[in-house]
Short mmCIF file of the C-alpha atoms (twelve columns), coordinates in Angstrom:
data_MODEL
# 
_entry.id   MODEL 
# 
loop_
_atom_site.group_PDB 
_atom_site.id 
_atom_site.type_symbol 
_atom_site.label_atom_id 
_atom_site.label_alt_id 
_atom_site.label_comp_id 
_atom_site.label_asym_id 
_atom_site.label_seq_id 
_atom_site.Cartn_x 
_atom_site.Cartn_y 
_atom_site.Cartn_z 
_atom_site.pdbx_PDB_model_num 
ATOM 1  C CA . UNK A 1  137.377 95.274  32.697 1 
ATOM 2  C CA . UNK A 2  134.735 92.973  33.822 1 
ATOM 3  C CA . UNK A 3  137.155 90.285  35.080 1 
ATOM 4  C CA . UNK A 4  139.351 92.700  37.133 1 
ATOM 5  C CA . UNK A 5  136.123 93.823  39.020 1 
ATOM 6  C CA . UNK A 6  135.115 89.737  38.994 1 
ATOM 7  C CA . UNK A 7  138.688 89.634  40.654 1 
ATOM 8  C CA . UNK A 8  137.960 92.557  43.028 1 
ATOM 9  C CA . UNK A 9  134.847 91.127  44.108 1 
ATOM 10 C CA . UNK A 10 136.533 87.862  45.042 1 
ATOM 11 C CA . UNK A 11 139.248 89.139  46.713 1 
ATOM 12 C CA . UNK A 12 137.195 91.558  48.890 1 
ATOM 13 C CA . UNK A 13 134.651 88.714  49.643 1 
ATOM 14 C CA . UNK A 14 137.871 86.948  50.919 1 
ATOM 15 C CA . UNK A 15 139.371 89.584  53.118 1 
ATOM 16 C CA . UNK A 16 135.782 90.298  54.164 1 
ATOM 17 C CA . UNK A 17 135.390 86.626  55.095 1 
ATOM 18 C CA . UNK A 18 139.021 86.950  57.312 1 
ATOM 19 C CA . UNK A 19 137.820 90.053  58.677 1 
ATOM 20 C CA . UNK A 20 134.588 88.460  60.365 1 
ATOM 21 C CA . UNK A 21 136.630 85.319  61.531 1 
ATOM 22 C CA . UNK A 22 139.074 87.592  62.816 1 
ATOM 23 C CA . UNK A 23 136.438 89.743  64.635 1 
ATOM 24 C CA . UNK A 24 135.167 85.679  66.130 1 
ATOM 25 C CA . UNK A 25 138.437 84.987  67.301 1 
ATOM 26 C CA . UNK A 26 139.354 88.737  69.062 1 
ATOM 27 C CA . UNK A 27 135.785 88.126  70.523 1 
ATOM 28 C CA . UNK A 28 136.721 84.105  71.615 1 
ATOM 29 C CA . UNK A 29 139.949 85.570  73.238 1 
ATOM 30 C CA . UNK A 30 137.924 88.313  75.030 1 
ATOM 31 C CA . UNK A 31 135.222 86.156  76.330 1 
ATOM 32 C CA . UNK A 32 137.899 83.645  77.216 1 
ATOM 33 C CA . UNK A 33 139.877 86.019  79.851 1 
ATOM 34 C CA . UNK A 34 136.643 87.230  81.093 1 
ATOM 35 C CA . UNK A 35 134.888 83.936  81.783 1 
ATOM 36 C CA . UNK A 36 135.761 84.396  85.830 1 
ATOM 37 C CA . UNK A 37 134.437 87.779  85.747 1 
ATOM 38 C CA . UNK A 38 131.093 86.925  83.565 1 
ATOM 39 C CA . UNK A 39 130.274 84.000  86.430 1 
ATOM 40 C CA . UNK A 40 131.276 86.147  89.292 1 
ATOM 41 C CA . UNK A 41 128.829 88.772  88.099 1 
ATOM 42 C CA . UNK A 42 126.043 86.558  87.089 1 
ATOM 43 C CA . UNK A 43 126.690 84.575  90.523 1 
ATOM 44 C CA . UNK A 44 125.884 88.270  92.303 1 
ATOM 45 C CA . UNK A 45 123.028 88.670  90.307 1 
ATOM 46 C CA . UNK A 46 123.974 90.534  86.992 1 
ATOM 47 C CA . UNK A 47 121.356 90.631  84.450 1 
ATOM 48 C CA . UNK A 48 122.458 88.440  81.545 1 
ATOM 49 C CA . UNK A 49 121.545 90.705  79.244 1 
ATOM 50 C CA . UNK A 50 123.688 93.408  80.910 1 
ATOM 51 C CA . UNK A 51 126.139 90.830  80.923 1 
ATOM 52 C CA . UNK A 52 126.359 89.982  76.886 1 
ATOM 53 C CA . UNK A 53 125.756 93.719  76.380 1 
ATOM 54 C CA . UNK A 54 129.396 94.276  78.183 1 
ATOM 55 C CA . UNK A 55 130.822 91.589  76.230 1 
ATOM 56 C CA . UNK A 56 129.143 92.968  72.864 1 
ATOM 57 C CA . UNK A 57 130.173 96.535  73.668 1 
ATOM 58 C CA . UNK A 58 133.743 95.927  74.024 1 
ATOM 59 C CA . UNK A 59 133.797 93.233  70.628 1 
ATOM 60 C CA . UNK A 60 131.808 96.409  69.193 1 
ATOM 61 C CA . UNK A 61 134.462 98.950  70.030 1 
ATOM 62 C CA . UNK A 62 137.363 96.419  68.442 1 
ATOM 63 C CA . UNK A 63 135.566 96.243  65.497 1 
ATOM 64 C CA . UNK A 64 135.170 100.191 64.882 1 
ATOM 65 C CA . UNK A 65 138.479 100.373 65.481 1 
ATOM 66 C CA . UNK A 66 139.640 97.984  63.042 1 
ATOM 67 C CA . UNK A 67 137.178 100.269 61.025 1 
ATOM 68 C CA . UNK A 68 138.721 103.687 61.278 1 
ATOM 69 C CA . UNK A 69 142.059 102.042 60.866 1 
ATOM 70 C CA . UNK A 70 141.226 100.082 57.520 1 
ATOM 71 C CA . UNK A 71 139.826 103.134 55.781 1 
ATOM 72 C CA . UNK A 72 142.001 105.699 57.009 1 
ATOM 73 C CA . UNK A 73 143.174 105.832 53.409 1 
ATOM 74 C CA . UNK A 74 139.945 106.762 52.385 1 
ATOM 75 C CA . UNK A 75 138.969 109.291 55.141 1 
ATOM 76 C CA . UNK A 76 142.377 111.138 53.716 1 
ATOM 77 C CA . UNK A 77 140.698 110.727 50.130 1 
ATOM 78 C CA . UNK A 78 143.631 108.397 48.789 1 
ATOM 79 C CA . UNK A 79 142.562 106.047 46.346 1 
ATOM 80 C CA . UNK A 80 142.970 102.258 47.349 1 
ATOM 81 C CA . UNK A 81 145.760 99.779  45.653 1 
ATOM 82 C CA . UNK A 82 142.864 98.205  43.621 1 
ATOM 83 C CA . UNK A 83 141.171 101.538 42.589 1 
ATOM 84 C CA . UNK A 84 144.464 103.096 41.758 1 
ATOM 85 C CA . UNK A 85 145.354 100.042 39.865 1 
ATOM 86 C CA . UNK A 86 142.646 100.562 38.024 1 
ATOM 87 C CA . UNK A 87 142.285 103.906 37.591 1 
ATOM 88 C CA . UNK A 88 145.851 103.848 35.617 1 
ATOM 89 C CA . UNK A 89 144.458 100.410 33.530 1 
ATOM 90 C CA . UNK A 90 141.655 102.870 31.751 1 
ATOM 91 C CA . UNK A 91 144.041 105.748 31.347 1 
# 
């Protein structure tokens, strides 16, 4: 039992690892089609800080989406692959 959760806790350090780089580059790609915009509105006098707040809010509202899509599972009280897996192991 201990080595299947040593196993869990590896894998979901992995996808948690691909998750945040994937998060880096969806933010990247963002900030890289908005770069005019960003220098047109700190050229008219944007605050930066409102400026990086834009950018944060819209990387924020990716990331709760990829949220409520990864544990939709769970909001619908189904048991993941690895719990089920498990579940059946002890039975």
């Amino acid at each position: 039992m201990a080595f299947a959760m040593t196993v869990i806790i590896i894998a979901a350090s992995v996808a948690l690892m691909l998750g945040v780089i994937g998060i880096y580059g969806v933010m990247s790609y963002i900030v890289s089609q908005r770069t005019g915009e960003i220098g047109v509105r700190l050229a008219l006098g944007a605050d930066s800080g409102h400026v990086a707040g834009m950018i944060v809010r819209q990387g924020g509202l990716v990331a709760i989406g990829g949220v409520i899509v990864g544990s939709r599972p769970r909001i619908r009280g189904q048991p993941t692959h690895c719990v089920a897996a498990l579940r059946r192991q002890r039975s």
